[in-house]
C-alpha positions, -999 to +999 in steps of 0.1 A: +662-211+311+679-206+279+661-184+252+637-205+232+637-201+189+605-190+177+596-225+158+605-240+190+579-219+207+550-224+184+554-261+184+561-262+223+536-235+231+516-261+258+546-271+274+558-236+275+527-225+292+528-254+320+564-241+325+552-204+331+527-217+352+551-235+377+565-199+375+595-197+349+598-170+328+606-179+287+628-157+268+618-162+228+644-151+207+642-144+169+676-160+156+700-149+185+679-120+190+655-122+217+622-101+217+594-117+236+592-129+274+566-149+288+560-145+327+535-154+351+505-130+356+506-114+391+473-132+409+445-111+403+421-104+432+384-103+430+367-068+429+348-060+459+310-061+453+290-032+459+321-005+446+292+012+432+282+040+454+241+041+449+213+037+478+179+026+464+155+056+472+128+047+498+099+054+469+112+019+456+095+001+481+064+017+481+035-004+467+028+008+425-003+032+416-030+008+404-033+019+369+009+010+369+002-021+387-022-035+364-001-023+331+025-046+350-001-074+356-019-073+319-050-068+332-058-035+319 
């Protein structure tokens, strides 16, 4: 594609997007200059859950002191 002017690309922006999107890279040139590209993003891939190396202690699942349980209950 021929390098876009800058007015061109701030009127056009929408259209130049869809275009990118179909995969086309824009050149945007400033007079017969250019000095901007727009190109795809490379696909981004989701983070795998649990990258977070942490094991819940096994005091977590013991039952809570009284005096704790009922802070947690409001009936102290």
């Amino acid at each position: 594609m021929e390098p876009v002017k800058v007015q061109y690309a701030k009127t056009h922006l929408s259209a130049l997007l869809a275009a990118v999107e179909r995969g086309e890279e824009i050149i945007i040139a400033r007079g017969d200059r250019p000095v901007a590209r727009l190109s795809p993003l490379d696909e981004r891939h989701d983070r795998e859950l649990g990258f977070v190396h942490y094991s819940v202690p096994a005091q977590f699942f013991e039952p809570l002191p009284e005096e704790e349980l009922a802070d947690w209950e409001g009936t102290a």
